[in-house]
N, C-alpha and C positions, 0 to 999 in steps of 0.2 A: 689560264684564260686564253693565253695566243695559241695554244693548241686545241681548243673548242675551238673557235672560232674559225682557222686554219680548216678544220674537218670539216664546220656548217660551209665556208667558201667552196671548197671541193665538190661538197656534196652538192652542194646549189649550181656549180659549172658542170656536173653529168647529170644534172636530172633537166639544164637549158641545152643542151646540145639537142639542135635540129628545131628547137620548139619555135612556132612561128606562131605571133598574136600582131590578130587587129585591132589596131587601139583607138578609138575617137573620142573627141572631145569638140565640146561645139562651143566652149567661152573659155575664158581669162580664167577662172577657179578650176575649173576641167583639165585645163591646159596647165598650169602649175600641180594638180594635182597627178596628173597623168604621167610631166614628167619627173615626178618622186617614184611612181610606182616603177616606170621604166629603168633607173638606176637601182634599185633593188632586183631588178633583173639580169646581170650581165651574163651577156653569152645568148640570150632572147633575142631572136631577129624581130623588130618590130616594121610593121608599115600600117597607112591609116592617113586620120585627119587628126591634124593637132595645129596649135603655135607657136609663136617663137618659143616656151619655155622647152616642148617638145620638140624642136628639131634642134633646137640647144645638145637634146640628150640624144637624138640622133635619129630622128626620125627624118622621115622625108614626107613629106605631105602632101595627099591628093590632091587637094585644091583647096585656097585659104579658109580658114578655119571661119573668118568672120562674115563670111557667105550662111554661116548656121546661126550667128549671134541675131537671132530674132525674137522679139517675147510679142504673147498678145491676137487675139483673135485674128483681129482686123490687120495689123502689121503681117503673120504670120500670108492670111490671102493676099494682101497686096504683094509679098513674094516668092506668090506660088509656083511660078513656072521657074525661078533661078531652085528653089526648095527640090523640086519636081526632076528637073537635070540633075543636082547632086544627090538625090537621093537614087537615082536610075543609076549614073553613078560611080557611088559606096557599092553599089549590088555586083555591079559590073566586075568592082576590083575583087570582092568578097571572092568571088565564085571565080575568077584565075587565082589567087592566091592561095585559094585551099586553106586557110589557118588553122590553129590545133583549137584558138580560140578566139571569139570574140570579145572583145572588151570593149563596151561602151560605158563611156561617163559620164554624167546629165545630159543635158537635151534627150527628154524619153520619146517626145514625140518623133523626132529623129531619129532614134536609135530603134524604135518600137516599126517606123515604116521601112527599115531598111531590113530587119530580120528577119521582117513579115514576108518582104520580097525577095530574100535572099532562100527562104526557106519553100514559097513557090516554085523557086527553078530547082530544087531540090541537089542542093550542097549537101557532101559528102556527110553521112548520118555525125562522125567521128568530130566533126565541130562543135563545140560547144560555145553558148551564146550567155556572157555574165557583162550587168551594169552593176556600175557604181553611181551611189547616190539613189536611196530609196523616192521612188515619185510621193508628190505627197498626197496619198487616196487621204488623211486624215484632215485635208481642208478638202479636195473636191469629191471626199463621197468614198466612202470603205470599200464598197462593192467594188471599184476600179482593181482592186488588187487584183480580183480572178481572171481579169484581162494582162495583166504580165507575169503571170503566173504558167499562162499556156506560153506564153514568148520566152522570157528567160532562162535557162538552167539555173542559173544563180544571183542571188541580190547581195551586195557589199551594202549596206546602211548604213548610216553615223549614230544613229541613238536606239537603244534597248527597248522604246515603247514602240518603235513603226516593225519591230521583227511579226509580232502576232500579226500584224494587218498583214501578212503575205504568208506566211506558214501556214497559216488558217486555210489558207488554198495550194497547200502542196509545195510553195516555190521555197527553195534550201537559200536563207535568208540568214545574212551573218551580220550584225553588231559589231563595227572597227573601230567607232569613236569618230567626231569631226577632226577632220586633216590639217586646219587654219588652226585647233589649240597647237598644234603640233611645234615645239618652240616658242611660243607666242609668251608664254608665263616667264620670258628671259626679260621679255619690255616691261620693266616698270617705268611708270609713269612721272617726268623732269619734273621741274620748280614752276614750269612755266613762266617765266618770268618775262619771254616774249607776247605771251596772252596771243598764242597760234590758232586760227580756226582754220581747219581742216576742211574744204569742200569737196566732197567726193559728186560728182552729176554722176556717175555711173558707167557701164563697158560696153553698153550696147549703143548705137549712134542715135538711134529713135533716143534714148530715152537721155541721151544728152544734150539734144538739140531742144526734148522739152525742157528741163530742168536747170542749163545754164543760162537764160533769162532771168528766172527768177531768182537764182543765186544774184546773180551782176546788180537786180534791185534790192535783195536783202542785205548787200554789202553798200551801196549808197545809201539805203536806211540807215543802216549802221554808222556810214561815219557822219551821218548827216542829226543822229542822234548823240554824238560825242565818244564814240565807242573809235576815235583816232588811231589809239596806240597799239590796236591789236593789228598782226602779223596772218595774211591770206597764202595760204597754201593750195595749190590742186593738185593730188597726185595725180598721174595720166596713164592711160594700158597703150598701146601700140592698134589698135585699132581704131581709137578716135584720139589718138595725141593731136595731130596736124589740125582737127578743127577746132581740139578745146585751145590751143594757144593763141589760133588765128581770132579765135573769139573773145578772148581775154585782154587780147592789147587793145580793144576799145574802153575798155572799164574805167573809172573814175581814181580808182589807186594802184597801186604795181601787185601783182599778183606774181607767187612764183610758183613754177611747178617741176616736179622731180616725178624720174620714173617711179613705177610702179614698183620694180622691187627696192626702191628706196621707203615703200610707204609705212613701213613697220617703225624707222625711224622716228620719221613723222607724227603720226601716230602719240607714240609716247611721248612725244612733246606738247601735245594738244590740250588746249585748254577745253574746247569743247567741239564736236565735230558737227557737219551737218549732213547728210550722205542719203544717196539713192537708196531706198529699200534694196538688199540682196545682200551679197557675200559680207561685203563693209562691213555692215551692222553687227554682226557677228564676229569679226574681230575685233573691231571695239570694244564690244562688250565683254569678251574673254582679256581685253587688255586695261577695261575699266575706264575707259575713257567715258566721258557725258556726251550724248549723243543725240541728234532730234531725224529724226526719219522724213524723208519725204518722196511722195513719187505722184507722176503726175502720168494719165493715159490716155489714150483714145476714147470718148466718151464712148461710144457701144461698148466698148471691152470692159471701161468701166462700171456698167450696167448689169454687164452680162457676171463681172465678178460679185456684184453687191446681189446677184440672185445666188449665183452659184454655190460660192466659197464659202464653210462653215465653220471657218476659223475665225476670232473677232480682232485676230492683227497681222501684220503683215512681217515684222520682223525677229526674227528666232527667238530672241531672248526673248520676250515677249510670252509667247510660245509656248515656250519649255516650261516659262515659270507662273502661267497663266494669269500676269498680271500684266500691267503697263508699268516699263520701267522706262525706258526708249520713247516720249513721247512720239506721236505718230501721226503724219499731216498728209496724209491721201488725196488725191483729185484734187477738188475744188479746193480745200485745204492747205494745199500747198500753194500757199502765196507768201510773198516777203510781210504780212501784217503777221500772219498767223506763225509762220516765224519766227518774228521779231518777239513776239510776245513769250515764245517758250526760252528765247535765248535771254531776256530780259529773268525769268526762273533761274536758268543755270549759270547764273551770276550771283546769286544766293547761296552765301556758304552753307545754310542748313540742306537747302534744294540738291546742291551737288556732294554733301556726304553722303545723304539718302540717299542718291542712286548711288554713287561709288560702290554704300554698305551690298544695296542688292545685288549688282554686276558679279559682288564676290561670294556671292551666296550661290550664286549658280555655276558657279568653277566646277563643282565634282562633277556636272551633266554633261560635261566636253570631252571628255577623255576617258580610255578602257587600257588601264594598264600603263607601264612604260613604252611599250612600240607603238609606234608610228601606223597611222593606217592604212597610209603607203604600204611598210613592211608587213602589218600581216596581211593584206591582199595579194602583196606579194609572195609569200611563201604560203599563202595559201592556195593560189593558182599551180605555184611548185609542186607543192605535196600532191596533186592529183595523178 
């Protein structure tokens, strides 16, 4: 075994020598994912836009990363000219850097306008341009694929159904597995005997400044309905820590919050969570936690998605297993009644085995194999 291994490092340190990639990443899951791929790389000069997990591994970053953390029609315009600078740019740095490859990892609108413009000033043919994290045409509309089909050489995806929606159109589309089961099946779930709720408001500052109001009221609900003895957690990411704390020492009982990479912890300690639509949800749910969704938006955008979007939920698990396991409180929905009233459910021991049972029904849909999706992304940019 140590002489395999010894041979795969070798091989993996002459086939990095000289390789230079540009890596981006525009949020919190990007940025952890980006820098697993990057240690799976050594001997890779990397430069780009990333986060603290990323320049942890050694990157140096163009300009911060949470200049891109934006979701949302109307949010995305109201940031168009800060958008508009970094994305002129990313182009800028592309085209002196010369790289062997592009590597971007969600944000596609980001990543779709910089390649666009990276490929108008006409960079050296020998670039090649690969994202990770398939866009999802299978809520806003299939036909989208034949549009990143002309822009990318290559799609990293996490789930074996979104491969056809881009193959279909010529683009070499590869199936890694989601990156968050990655370890994730090591946390099993405590005694709870603190009876911990987990509030997650979310990474992006929009959508924590909507969402932590009405946390702050479904927690005086709560103890104002006799629910005392339970334990308030928030984990926090480094782009909105300073205002979810500063926001939190107003609240009616002590709230504690731990970083981000403490939240796995957490987590498996949780009696039931309550979390922004996005990454969360999906850990949760590979970790079997009882969970209630909520997300709150810009009414146009809200509009614009109840026309748009042809998917009937918003959270993965959901998704995958085309049911409602995750109940799910959208827009107007998300208030402390509607709530209170799901949490007032997952207090019921028959309510919270049922979801448990389902959470673990949907285990085999997270993962392809034993490696990491880090690692084969990474030796599969190697092997080229």
């Amino acid at each position: 075994m140590k002489i395999g291994l010894n041979v795969e490092l070798e091989t993996r340190k002459m086939t990095t020598t000289n390789l230079k990639i540009f890596i981006i990443a525009g949020e919190v899951s990007g940025d952890v994912l980006g820098s697993k791929i990057m240690r799976e790389m050594p001997g890779v000069k990397f430069v780009g836009i990333g986060g603290k997990n990323m320049i942890n591994a050694g990157l140096n970053t163009l300009f911060p990363m949470s200049d891109l953390s934006v979701m949302g029609l109307v949010e995305v315009l109201a940031h168009a000219k800060t958008l508009k600078m970094r994305i002129n740019q990313t182009i800028d740095s592309i085209l002196n850097e010369q790289p062997d490859v592009v590597l971007t990892i969600d944000s596609p609108g980001f990543a779709k306008a910089v390649i666009q413009g990276v490929k108008k000033r006409n960079i050296s043919s020998r670039t090649k341009f690969y994202h990770v994290v398939a866009p999802q045409v299978w809520a806003w509309g299939a036909r989208r694929a034949k549009k990143y089909a002309k822009i990318f050489d290559k799609l990293y995806a996490f789930f074996d159904f979104e491969v056809p929606y881009f193959t279909k159109y010529g683009l070499n589309t590869v199936a890694v597995g989601h990156p968050i089961a990655d370890g994730l099946q090591k946390y099993t779930p405590g005694d709870n005997t603190k009876k911990t709720i987990t509030l997650v408001p979310g990474s992006r500052m929009l959508e924590v400044k909507r969402l932590l109001p009405v946390f702050q009221e479904t927690v005086d609900m709560l103890i104002r309905c006799g629910y005392s003895n339970y334990e308030f957690v928030v984990p926090v990411v480094e782009t909105t820590a300073d205002y979810v704390k500063n926001h939190i020492k107003n609240w009616s009982v002590a709230v504690k919050t731990v970083s981000g990479e403490k939240r796995y912890d957490v987590y498996a300690n949780t009696y039931f969570a309550i979390v922004a639509s996005g990454t969360v949800s999906a850990e949760l749910a590979i970790m079997h936690i009882p969970t209630i969704v909520v997300y709150k938006m810009n009414a146009l955008t809200a509009l614009l998605a109840r026309i748009i979007v042809r998917v009937k939920w918003a959270s993965l698990v959901n998704i995958l297993m085309n049911k409602t396991i995750f109940p799910e409180l959208l827009g107007k929905k998300a208030n402390p009644a509607s709530i209170m009233n799901c949490i007032q459910q997952l207090t019921l021991p028959p309510v919270r085995k049922q979801m448990i049972s389902e959470l673990k029904s949907a285990d085999k849909l997270w993962m392809r194999g034993e490696k990491s999706p880090a690692s084969l992304i990474a030796n599969d940019i190697l092997s080229k």
